[in-house]
N, C-alpha and C positions, 0 to 999 in steps of 0.2 A: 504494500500500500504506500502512495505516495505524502509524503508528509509538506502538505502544500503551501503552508507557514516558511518553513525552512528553503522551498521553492522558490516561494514570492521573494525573501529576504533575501535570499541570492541573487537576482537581480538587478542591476545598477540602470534606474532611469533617469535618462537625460538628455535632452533636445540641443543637438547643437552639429556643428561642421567637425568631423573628423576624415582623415585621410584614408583613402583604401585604395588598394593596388592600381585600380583603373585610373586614380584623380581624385577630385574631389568626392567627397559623400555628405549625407546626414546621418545621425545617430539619434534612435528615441531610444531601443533599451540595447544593454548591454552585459553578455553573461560568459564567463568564460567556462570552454568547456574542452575535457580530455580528443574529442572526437577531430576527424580532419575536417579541413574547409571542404572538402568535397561530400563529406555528410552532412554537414551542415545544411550546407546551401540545396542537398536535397531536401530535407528535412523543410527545408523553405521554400519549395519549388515546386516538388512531388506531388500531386491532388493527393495519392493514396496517403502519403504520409502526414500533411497536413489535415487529412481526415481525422489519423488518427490524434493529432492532441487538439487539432481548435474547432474545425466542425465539416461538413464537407462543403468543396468547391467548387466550382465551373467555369468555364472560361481557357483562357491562353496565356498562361500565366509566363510570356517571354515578354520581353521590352516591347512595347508597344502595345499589346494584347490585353483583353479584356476581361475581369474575373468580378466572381459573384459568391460572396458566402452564402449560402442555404441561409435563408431567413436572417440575412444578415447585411452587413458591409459590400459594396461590392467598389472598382475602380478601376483605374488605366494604368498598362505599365509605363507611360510615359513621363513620370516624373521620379 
């Protein structure tokens, strides 16, 4: 079982300009973790995997493309 207390507090949130490999970026949260960038950014990419921790998706989730959370959020990848 997930202890979701000790979850949330491990997260560093904060709004601002940080750098990443391509140039510039923005940063709202920030959590460091054992896994590669290239899990990661499945983890952030993937419909099936983002299903399973935040809800499920639709859409085209590459730069440009269009997504939709189920009863949710939806947006462009263009920013």
């Amino acid at each position: 079982m997930i202890d979701i207390v000790n979850q949330i507090n491990a997260t560093h949130r904060e709004i601002g300009n940080q750098p990443v490999a391509a140039g510039a970026g923005r940063s709202l949260l920030r959590r460091t973790s054992d896994a590669s960038t290239e899990d990661v950014w499945s983890t952030c990419t993937d419909p099936d995997r983002i299903r399973r921790w935040l809800a499920p998706i639709d859409g085209d989730l590459r730069l440009g493309g269009t997504f939709q959370l189920k009863d949710n959020a939806g947006g462009d990848g263009n920013r």
